[in-house]
MARMI-545632 format. One record per atom (N, C-alpha, C): z, y, x; residue in one letter. Coordinates in steps of 0.05 Angstrom, whole numbers, padded with zeros to 5 digits, always signed. Each point is the difference from the previous one (the first is absolute). Example, Ala and Ser with C-alpha at 12.3 -4.5 7.8 and 13.67 -1.06 7.14 Angstrom:
! MARMI-545632
+00156-00114+00264A;+00000+00024-00018A;+00000+00024+00018A;-00014+00021-00007S;+00001+00024+00016S;+00014+00022-00015S;
END
This chain:
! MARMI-545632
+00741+00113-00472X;-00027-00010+00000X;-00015+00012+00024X;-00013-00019+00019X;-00018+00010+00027X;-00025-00003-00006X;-00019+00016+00010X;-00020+00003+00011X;-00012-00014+00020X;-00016-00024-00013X;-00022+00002+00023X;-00025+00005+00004X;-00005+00012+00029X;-00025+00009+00008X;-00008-00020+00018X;-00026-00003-00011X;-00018-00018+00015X;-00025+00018+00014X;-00007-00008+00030X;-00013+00020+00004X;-00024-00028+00016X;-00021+00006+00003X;-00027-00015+00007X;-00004+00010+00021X;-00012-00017+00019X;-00024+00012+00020X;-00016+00011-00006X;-00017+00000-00027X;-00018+00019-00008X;+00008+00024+00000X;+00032+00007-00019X;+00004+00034+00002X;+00013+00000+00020X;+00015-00009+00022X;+00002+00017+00033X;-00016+00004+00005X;-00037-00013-00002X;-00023+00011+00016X;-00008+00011-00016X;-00003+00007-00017X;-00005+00022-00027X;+00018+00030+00003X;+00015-00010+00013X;+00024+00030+00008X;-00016+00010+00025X;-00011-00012+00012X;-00013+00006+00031X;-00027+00004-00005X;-00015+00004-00029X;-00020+00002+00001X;-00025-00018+00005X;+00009-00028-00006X;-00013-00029+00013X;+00008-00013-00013X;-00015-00033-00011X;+00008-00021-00015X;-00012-00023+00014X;+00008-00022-00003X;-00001-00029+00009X;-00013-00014-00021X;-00024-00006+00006X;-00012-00018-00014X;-00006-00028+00004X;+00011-00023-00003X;-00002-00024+00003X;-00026-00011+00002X;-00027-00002+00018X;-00021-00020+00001X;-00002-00026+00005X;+00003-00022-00010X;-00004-00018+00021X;-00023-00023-00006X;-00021+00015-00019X;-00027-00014+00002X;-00016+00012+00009X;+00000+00016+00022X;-00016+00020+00026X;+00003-00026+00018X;-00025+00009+00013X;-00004-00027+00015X;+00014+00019+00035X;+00002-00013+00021X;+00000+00022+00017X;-00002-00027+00028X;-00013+00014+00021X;-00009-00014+00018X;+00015+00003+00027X;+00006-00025+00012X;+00027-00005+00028X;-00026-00012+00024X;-00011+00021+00012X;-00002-00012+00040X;+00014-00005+00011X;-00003-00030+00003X;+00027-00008+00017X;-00017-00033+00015X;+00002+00002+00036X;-00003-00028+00007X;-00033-00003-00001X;-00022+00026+00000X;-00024-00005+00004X;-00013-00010-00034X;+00023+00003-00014X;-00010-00008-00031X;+00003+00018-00018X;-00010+00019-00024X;+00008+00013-00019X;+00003-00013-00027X;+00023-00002-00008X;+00014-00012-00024X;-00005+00020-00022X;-00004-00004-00027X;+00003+00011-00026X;+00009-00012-00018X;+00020+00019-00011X;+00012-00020-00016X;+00026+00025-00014X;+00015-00008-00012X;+00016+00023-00015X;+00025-00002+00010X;+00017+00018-00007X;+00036+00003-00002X;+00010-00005-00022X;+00022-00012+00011X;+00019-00007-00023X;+00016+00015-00009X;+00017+00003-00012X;+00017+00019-00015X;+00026+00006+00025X;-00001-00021+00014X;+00026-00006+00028X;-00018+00014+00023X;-00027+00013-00003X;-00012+00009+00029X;-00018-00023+00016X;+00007-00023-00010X;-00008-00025+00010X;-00035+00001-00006X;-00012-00005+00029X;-00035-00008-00003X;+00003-00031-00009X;-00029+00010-00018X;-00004-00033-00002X;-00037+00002+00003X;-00003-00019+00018X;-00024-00002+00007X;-00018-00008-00025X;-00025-00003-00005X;-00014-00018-00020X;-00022-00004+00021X;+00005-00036+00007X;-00009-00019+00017X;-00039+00010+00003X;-00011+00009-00020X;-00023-00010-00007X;-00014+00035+00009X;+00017+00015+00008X;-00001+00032+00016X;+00015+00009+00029X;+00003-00028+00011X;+00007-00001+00028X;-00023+00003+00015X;-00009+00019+00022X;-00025-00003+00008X;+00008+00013+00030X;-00023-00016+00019X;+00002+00006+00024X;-00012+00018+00011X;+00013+00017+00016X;-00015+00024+00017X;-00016+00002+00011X;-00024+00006+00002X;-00021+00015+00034X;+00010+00005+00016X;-00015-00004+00023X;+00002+00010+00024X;+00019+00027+00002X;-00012+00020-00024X;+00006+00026+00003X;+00016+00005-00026X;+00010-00013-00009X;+00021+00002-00015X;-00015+00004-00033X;-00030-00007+00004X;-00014+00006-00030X;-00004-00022-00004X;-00006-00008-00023X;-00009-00027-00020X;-00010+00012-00024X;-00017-00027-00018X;-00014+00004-00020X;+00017-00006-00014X;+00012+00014-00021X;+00022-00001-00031X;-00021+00007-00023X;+00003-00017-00023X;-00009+00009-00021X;+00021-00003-00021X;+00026-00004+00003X;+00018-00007-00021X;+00014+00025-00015X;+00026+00011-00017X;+00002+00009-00009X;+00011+00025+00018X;+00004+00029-00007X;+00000+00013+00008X;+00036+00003+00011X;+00004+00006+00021X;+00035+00002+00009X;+00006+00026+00019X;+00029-00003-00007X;+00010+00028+00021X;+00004-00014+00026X;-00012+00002+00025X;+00017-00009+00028X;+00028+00012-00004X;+00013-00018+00008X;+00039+00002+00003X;+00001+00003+00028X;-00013-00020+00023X;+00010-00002+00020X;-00027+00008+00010X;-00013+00014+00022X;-00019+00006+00010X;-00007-00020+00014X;-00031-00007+00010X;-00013-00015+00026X;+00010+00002+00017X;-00005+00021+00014X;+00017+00000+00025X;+00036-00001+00004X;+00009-00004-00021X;+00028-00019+00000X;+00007+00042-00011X;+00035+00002+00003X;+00015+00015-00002X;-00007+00034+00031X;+00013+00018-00012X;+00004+00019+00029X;+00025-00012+00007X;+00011-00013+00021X;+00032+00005+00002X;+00013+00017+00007X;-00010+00019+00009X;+00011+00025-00002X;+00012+00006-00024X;-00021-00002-00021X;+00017+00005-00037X;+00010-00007-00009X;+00030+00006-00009X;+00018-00019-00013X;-00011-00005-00039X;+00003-00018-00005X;+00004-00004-00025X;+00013-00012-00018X;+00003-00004-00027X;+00018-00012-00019X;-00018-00031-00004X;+00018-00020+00003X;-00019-00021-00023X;+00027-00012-00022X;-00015+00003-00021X;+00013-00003-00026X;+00007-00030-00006X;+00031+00005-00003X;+00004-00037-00005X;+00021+00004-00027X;-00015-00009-00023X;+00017+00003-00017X;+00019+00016-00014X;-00004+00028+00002X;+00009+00033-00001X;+00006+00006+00021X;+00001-00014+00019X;+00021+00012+00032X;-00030+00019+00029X;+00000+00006+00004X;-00011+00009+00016X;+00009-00004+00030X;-00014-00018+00013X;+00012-00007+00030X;-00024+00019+00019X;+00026+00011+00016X;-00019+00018+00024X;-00009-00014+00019X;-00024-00001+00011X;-00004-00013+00020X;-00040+00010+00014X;-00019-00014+00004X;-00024+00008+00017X;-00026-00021-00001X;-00017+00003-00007X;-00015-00019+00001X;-00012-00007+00026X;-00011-00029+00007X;-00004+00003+00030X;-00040-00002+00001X;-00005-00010+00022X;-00033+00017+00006X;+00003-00025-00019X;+00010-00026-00004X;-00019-00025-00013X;+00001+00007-00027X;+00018+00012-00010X;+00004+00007-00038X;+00023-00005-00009X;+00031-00011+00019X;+00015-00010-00010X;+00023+00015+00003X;+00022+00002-00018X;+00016+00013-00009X;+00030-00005+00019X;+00009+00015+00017X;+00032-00001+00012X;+00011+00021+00005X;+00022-00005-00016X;+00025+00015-00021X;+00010+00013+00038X;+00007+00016-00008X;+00013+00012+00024X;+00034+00001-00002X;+00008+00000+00017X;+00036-00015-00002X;+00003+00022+00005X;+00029-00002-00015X;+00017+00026+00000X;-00008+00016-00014X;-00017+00007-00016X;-00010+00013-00023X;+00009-00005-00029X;+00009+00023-00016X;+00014-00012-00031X;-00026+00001-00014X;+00004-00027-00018X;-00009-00007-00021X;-00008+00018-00018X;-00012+00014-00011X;-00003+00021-00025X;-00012-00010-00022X;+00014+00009-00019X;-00004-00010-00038X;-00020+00009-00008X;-00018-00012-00011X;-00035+00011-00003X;+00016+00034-00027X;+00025-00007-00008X;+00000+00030-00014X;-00002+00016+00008X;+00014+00001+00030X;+00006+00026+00011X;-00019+00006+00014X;-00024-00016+00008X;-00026+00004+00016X;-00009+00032-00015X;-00009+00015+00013X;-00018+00033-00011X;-00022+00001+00020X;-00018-00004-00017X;-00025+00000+00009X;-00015+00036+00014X;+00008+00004+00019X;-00004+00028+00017X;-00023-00010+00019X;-00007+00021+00009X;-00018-00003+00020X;+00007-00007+00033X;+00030+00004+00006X;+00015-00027+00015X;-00004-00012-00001X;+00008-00010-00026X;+00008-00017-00012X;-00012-00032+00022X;+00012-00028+00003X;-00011-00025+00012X;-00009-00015-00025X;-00035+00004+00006X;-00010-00019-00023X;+00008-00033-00003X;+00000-00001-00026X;-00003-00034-00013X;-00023-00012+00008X;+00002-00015+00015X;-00025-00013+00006X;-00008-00023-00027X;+00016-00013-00007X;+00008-00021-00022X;+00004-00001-00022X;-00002+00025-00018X;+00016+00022-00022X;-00013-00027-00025X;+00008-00003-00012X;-00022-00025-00021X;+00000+00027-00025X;-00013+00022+00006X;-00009+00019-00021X;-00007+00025+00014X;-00003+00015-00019X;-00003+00036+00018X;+00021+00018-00014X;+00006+00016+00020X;+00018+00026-00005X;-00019+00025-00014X;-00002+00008-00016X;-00014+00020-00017X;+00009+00027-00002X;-00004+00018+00014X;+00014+00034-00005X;-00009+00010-00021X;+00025+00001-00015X;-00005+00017-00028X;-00006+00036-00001X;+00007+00006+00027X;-00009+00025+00013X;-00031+00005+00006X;-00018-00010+00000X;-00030-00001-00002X;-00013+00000-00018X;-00020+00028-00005X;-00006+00005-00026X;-00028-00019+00001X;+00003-00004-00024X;-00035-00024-00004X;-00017+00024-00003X;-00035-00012+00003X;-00021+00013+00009X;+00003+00018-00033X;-00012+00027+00006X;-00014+00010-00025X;-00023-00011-00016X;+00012+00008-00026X;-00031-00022-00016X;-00021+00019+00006X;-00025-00017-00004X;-00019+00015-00005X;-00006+00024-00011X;-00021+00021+00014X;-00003+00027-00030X;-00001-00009-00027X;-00004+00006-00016X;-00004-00006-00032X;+00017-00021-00006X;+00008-00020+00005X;+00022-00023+00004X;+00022+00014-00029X;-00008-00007-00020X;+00022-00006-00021X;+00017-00013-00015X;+00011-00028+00015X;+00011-00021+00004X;-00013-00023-00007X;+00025-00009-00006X;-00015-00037-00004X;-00006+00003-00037X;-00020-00017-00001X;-00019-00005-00026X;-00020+00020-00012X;+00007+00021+00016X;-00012+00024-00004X;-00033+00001+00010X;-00021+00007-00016X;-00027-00012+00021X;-00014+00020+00005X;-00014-00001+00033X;-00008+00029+00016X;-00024+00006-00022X;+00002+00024+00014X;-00027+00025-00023X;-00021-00019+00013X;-00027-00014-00018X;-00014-00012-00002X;-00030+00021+00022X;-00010-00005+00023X;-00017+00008+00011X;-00028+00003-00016X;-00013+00020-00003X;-00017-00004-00014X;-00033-00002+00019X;-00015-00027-00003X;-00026+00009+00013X;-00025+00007-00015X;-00018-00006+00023X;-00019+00016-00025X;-00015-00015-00021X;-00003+00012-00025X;+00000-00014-00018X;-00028-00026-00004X;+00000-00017-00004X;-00007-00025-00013X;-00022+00010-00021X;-00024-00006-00003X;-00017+00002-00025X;-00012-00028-00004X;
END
């Protein structure tokens, strides 16, 4: 009789202190071509614009937005190319650079890497494309409040001065 072990992307990044969390109703915003696009990722890394949050640039690269709130993915002023980075296609991670316009080319001769084995370090070549966030389970959350004695529990009642 064998054993099998099944092991997740969650616990390899859970061994490293980090977990993968899948978003992909975060909206997130692409400068690209004098236009800023909003619109979400797909589960494949894939943008998808929503037609009706395509809007054109200023002079100086500002415009009036009132729509829903997003992460920029690709900056205004396009990519550094100097910086290399990952864009995410369907678990795979292709190395390559964004250019000044916003657009993505894979650099040759570079291996492919498995979004498992990605370790998020301060090296580390960011995801420009990630369709979620990486979460360090090594970061302690804020301290509660003084007096703070959990949930349902209700604070000592302030007293003013009295009412006749």
């Amino acid at each position: 009789m064998g054993v099998l072990v099944v092991a997740t992307t969650a616990h390899l990044w859970a061994a490293v202190g980090s977990v993968y969390v899948p978003d992909t109703d975060r909206f997130v915003g692409v400068a690209r071509g004098g236009k800023l696009a909003v619109g979400r990722l797909n589960g494949r890394g894939e943008f998808t614009p929503a037609a009706e949050l395509t809007l054109p640039m200023g002079p100086e690269g500002a415009m009036r937005y009132s729509g829903p709130p997003y992460d920029l993915i690709v900056p205004l002023a396009g990519g550094d190319p100097a910086r290399p980075v990952y864009e995410y296609r369907s678990g795979a991670l292709v190395p390559g650079r964004l250019t000044s316009d916003g657009w993505f080319v894979p650099t040759p001769g570079r291996r492919v890497v498995a979004f498992q084995e990605y370790r998020r370090t301060s090296q580390a070549w960011p995801i420009y494309n990630l369709p979620g966030r990486v979460i360090d389970l090594r970061a302690r959350p804020a301290p509660y409040p003084p007096g703070w004695r959990g949930f349902g529990a209700r604070p000592p009642l302030r007293r003013g001065p009295e009412r006749r």
